[in-house]
C-alpha positions as CSV (number, residue, x, y, z in Angstrom):
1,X,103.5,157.8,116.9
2,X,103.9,161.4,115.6
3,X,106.4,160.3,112.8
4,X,104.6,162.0,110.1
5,X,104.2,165.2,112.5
6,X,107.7,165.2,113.1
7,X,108.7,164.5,109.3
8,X,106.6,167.3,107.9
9,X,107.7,169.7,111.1
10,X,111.4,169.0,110.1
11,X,110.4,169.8,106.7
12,X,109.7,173.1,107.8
13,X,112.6,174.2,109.2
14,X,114.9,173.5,106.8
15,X,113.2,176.2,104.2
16,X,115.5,179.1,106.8
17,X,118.2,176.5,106.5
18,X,121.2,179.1,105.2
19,X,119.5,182.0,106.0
20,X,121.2,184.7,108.1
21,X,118.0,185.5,110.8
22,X,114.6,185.2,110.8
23,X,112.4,188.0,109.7
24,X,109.3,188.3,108.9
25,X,108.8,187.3,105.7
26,X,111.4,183.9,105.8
27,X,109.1,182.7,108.7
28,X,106.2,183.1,106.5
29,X,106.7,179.9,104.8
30,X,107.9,177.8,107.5
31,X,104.8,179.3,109.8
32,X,102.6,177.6,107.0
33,X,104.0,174.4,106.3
34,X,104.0,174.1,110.4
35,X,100.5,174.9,110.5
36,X,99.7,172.3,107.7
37,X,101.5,169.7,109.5
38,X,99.2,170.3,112.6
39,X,96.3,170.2,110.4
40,X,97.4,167.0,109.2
41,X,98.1,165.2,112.4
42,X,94.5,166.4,113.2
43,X,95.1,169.4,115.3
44,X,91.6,171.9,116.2
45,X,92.3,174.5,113.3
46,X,92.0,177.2,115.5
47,X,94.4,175.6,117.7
48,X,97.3,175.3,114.8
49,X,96.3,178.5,113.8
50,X,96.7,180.6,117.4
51,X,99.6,178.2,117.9
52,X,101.5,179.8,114.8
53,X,100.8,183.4,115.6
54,X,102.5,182.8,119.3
55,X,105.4,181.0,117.6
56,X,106.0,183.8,115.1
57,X,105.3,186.6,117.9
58,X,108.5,185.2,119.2
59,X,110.2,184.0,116.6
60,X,110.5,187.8,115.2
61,X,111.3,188.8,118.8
62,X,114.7,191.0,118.9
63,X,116.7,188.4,120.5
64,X,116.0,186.6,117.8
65,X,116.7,188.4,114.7
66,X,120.5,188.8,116.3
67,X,120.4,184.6,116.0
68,X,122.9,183.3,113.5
69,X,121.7,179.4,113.3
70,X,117.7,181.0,113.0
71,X,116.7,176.9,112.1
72,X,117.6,175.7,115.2
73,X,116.1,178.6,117.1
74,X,113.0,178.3,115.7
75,X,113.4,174.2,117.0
76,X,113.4,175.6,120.3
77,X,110.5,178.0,120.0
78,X,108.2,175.1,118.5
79,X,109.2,173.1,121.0
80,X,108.9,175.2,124.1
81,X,105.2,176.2,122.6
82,X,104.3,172.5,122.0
83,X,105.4,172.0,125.6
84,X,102.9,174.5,126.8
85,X,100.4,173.9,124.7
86,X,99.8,169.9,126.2
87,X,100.4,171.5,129.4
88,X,104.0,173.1,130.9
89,X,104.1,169.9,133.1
90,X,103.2,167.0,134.5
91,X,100.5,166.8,137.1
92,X,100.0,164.2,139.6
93,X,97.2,162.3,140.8
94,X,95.5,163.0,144.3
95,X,95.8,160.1,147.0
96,X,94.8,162.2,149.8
97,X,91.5,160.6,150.4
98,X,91.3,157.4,152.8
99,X,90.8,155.2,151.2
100,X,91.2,157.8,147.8
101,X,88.6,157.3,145.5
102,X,89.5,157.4,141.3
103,X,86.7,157.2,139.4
104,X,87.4,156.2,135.4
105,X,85.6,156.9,133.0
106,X,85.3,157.2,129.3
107,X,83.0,155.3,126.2
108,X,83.3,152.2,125.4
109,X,86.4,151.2,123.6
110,X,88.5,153.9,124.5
111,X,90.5,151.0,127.1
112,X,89.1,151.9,130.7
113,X,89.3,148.4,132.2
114,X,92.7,147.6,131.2
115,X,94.0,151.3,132.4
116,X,92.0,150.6,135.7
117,X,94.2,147.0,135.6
118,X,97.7,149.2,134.8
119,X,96.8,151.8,137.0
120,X,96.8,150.0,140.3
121,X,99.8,148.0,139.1
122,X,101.7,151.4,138.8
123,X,100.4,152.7,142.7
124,X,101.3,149.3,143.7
125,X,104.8,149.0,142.4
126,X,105.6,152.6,142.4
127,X,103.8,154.3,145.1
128,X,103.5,151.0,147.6
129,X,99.9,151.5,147.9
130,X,97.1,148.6,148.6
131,X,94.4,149.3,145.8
132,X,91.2,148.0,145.4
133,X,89.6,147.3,141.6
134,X,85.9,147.9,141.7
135,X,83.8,146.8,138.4
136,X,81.4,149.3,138.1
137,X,80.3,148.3,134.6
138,X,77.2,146.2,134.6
139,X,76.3,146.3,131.6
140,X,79.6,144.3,129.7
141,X,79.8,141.4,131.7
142,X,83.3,140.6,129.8
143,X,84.8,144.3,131.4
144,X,83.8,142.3,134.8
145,X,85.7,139.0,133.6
146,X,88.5,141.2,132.5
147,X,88.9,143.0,135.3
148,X,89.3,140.0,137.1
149,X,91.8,138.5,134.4
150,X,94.3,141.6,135.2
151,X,93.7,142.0,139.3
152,X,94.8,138.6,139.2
153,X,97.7,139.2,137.0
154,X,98.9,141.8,139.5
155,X,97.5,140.2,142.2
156,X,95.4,143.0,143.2
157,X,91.9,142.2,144.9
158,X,88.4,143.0,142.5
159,X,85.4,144.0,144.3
160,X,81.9,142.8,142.4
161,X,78.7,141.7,142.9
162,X,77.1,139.3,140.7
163,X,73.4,140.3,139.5
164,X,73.6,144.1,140.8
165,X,72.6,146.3,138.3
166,X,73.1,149.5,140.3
167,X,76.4,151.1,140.1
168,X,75.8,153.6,142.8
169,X,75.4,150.5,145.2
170,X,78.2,148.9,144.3
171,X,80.9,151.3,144.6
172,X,79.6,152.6,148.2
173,X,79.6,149.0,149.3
174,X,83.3,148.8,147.8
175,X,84.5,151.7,149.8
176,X,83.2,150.2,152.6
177,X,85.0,146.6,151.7
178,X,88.1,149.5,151.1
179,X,87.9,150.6,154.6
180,X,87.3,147.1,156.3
181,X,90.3,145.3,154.6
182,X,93.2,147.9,154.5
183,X,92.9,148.9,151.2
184,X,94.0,153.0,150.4
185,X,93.2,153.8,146.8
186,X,89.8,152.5,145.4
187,X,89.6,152.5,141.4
188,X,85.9,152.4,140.3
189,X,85.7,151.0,136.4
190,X,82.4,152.6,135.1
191,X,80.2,151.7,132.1
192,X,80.5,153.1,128.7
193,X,78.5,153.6,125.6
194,X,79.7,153.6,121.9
195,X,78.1,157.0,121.7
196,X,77.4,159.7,124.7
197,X,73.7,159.2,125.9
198,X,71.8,160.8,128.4
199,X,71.3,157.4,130.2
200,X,75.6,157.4,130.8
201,X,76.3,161.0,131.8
202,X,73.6,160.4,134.4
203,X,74.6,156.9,135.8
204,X,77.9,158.3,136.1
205,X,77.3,161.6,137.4
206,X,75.4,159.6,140.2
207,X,78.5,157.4,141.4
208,X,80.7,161.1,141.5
209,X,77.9,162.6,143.8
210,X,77.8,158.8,145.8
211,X,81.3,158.7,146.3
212,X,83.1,162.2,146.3
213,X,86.1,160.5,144.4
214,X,89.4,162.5,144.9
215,X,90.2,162.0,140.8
216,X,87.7,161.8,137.9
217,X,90.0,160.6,135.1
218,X,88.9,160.6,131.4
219,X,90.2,157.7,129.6
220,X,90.1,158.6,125.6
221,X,91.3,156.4,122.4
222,X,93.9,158.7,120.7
223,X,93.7,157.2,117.2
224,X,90.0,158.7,117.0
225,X,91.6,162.1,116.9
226,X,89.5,165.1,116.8
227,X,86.8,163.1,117.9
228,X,88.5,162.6,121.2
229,X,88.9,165.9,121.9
230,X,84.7,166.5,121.7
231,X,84.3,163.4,123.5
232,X,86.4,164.8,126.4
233,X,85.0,168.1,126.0
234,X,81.2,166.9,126.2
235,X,82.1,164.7,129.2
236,X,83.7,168.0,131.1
237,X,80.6,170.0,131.2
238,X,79.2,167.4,132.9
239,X,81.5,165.6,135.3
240,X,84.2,168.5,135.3
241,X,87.1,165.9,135.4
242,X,90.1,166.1,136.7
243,X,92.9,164.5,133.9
244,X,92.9,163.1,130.8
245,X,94.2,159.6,129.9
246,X,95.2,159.3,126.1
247,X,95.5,155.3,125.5
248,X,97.1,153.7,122.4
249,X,99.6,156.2,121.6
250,X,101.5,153.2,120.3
251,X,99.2,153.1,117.8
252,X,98.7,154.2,114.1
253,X,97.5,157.7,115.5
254,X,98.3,161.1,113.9
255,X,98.7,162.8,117.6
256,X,96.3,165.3,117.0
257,X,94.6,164.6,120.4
258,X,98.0,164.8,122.3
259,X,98.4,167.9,121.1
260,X,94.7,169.4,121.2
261,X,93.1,168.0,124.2
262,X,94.9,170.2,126.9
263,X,93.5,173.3,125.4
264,X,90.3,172.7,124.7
265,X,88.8,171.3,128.1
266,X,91.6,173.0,130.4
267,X,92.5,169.6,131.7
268,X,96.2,168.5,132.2
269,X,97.1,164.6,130.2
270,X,98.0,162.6,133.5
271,X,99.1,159.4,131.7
272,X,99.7,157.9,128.4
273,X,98.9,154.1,127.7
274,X,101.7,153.0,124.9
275,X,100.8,149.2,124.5
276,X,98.5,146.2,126.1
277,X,101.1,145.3,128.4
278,X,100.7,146.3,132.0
279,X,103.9,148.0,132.5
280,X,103.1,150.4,129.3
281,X,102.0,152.9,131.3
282,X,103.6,156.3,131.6
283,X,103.2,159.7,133.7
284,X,102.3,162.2,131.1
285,X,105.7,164.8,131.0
286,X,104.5,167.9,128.3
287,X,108.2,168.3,127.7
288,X,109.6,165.1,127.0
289,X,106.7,164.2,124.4
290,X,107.6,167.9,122.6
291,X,111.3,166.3,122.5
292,X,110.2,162.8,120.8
293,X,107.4,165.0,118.2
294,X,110.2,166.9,117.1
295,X,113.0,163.9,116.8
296,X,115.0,164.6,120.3
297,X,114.5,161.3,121.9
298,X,113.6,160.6,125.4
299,X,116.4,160.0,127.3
300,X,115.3,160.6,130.4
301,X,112.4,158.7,130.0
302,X,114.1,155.9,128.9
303,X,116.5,155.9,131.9
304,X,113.8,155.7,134.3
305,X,112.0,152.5,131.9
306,X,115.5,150.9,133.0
307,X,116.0,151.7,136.6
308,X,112.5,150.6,137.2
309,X,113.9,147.3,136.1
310,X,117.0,147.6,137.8
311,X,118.1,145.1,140.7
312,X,120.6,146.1,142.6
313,X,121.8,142.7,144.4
314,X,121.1,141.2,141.0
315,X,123.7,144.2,139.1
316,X,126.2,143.0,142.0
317,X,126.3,139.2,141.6
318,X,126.8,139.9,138.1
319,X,129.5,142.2,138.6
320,X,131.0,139.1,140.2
321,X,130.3,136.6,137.5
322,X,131.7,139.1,135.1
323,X,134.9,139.4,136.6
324,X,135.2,135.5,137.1
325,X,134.2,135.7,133.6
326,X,131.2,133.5,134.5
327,X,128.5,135.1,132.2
328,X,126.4,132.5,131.1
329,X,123.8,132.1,129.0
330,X,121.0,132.0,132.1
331,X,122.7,135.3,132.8
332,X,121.7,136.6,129.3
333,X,118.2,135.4,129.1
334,X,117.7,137.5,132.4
335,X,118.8,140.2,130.4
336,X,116.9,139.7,127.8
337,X,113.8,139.3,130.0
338,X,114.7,142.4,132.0
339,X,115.0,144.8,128.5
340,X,111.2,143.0,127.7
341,X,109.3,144.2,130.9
342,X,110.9,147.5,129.7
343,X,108.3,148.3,126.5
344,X,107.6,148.0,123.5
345,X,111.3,147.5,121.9
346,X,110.5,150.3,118.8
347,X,109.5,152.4,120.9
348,X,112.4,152.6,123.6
349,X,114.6,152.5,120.6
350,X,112.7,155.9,119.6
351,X,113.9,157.5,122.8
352,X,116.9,157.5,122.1
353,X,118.0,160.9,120.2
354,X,117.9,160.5,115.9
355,X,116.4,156.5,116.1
356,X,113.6,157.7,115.6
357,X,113.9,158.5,112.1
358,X,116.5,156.2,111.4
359,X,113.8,153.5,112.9
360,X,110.8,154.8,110.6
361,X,110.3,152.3,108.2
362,X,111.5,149.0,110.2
363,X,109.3,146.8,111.7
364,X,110.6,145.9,115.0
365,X,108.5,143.2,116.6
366,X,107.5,143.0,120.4
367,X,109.2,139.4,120.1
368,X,112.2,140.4,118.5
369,X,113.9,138.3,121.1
370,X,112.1,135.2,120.5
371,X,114.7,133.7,117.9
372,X,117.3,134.0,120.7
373,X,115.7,132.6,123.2
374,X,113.9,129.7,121.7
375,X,117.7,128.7,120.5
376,X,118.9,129.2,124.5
377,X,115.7,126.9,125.5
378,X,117.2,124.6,123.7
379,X,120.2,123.6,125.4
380,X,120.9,121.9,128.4
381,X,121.2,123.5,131.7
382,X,124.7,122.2,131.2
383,X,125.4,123.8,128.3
384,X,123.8,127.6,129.1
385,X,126.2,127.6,132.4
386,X,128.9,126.6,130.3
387,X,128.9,127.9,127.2
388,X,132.3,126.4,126.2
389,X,131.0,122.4,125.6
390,X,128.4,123.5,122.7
391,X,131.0,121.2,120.1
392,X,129.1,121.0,116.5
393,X,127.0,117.9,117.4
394,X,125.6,119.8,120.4
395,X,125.1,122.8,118.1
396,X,123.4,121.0,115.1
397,X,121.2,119.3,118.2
398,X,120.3,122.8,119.6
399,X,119.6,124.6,116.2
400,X,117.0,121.4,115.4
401,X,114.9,122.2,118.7
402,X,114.7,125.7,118.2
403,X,113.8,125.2,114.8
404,X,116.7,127.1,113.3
405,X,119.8,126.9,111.3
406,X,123.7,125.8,112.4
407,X,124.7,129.6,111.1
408,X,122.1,131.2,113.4
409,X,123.2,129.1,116.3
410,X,127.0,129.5,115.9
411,X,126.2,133.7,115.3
412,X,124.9,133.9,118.5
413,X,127.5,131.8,120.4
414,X,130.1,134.4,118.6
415,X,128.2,136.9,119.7
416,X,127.6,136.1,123.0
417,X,131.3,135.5,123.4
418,X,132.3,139.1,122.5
419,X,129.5,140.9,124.4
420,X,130.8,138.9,127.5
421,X,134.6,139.6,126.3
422,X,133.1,143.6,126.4
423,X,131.6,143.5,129.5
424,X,133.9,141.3,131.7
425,X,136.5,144.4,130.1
426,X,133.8,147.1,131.0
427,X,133.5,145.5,134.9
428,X,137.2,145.7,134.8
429,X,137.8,149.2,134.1
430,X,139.5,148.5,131.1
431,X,140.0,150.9,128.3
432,X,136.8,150.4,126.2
433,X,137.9,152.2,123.3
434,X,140.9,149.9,122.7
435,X,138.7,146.7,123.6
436,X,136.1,147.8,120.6
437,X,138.8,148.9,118.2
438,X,140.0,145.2,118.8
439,X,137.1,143.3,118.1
440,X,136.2,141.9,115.0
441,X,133.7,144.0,112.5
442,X,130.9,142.3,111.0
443,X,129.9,142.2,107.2
């Protein structure tokens, strides 16, 4: 996501590289080859183009000319503008309603179902709130099935009604069921088309007017680009929405929707879908998206992807086990399994500040993992709580039901024993810098 953007935006800034301040006519260059890389990530022209002139308004500003690093400073600038221009900041959702009603929509394809499905897993884990799935679509009667796949998967309840063909009827009756059984956010999936018709906007405009839902969220493929950015506008005029939702931004997309979407329908980005799993979805945060287009990382981000993992009686017994040195191989599968639920692994590695780049051109697979833990599946439930008997018979046995190698098994068991020799030293309060100068360097 937004590697090319950020490639051809670094680009830029090093033509002031060396020079003592920006003026007018250094910034001329950079100015273009900026607005060409928003052009090419598919960017509204006259979006790039009044994005420039406020970036060189206050790039020539007198504080400044007095800069003596005028690359970096202009880093800031483009990234305090990009910032604004997908929004200033995040915006939250309104629950007020009881039960609150969200209404999704969005044509067919973009991923409404399944960010109905993440959706309530995220008010439910997060917020501690009792939702209610409604499948409104009746036209797709594999959105019904699928909605049914993933309320089951989170184990949140689906209303339907088999052989209704009236979507105003069904989502009054499921604010009704709402209200009878205790549940406080209702998230109506509605039809889509593969193109906007007449037929849609009105269907849809009819459940809003039924239902007086609290959130109208407009769910929108980013790798369409431009296109999604007249989809959403045409849907605006007539449903005045409340949010956009921009879904597979873990895709092959040039993030010209991201960036393009906010201005044009006057409609803050709520959340960001960045994979099929149901944890991969994110609160939209203008800043933090500026800081991974331009190659800062996500730090803070990627702290809260861990602490929403985080168990704190499970971090104590392992403290324990640490400083019994009692770290198993059980132990590290959890860990594995815990660093999993976190995302997809390239793109957690992209949140952290200069990976990105350094990332590009790697293919890191979702099941990276899956070598390691087909070779820990292997052993004994003797032999993961005590690493210590795996002699070479048990090792060659191992390797053959994982369908590996010797060398692969005996790298992990080396590795395994120095990242427990690390953090056994780490749980101690032992000088880590010693420890690491200490242990062995692989070639």
């Amino acid at each position: 996501m937004f590697e090319n953007l950020n490639e051809k935006l670094e680009k830029s800034f090093r033509l002031l590289k060396g020079k003592g301040r920006i003026t007018e006519i250094n910034i001329a260059e950079t100015l273009k080859e900026v607005r060409r890389a928003l052009l090419d990530a598919d960017v509204n022209y006259k979006i790039a183009k009044s994005f420039t002139e406020t970036v060189k308004e206050k790039a020539i500003g007198e504080d400044v000319l007095s800069s003596v690093q005028p690359g970096q400073m202009m880093v800031k600038i483009v990234h305090d503008e990009l910032a604004v221009l997908m929004g200033g900041k995040s915006v939250d959702i309104d629950l007020t309603g009881k039960p609150a009603v969200i209404l999704i929509a969005g044509l067919q394809g973009s991923g409404k179902t399944t960010f109905s499905g993440k959706l309530a897993k995220l008010l439910k884990s997060k917020k501690g709130k009792n939702p209610l799935l409604v499948a409104g679509d009746v036209y797709r009667p594999a959105a019904i099935d699928q909605l049914k796949v993933l309320g089951s998967q989170i184990d949140v309840p689906v209303y339907t009604e088999d052989g209704n063909m009236e979507p105003v009827k069904i989502a009054k009756a499921a604010i009704s069921h709402a209200k009878n059984n205790g549940n406080d956010v209702v998230i109506i999936d509605t039809a889509g088309r593969l193109a906007i018709d007449e037929q849609m906007m009105n269907e849809i405009a009819a459940v809003k007017k039924a239902v007086s839902p609290q959130e109208i969220l407009f769910v929108v493929d980013s790798m369409t680009g431009q296109d999604a950015v007249n989809t959403a506008k045409e849907f605006n005029d007539r449903l005045d929405f409340d949010g956009v939702v921009l879904t597979k931004l873990d895709g092959d997309t040039r993030g010209g929707a991201a960036l393009s979407i906010r201005e044009v329908v006057d409609k803050p980005i709520k959340f960001v879908g960045m994979g099929e799993k149901l944890e991969a979805l994110d609160v939209f945060h203008p800043e933090r998206m500026a800081d991974r287009i331009l190659g800062m990382g996500d730090i803070v981000s990627l702290v809260e992807k861990a602490q929403e993992q985080f168990d704190a009686d499970e971090a104590r017994r392992l403290q324990k086990k640490l400083a019994k040195n009692q770290f198993n191989f059980n132990d590290f599968l959890k860990q594995i399994q815990q660093i999993k639920k976190m995302g997809n692994l390239k793109d957690l590695a992209g949140m952290i500040p200069g990976m990105g780049k350094a990332l590009k051109n790697m293919d890191i697979e979702d099941d990276a993992f899956k070598h390691i833990e087909a070779i820990i599946h292997s052993m004994t439930p003797a032999e993961r709580e005590d690493p210590s008997i795996l002699n070479g018979s048990r090792r060659k046995r191992v390797a053959e039901g994982a369908g590996s190698n010797i060398q692969e098994v005996n790298r992990l068991i080396k590795q395994f024993a120095e990242t427990r020799k690390m953090m056994r030293m780490v749980s101690q309060g032992k000088n880590l810098g010693r420890m690491m100068g200490n242990m062995p360097m692989k070639r």
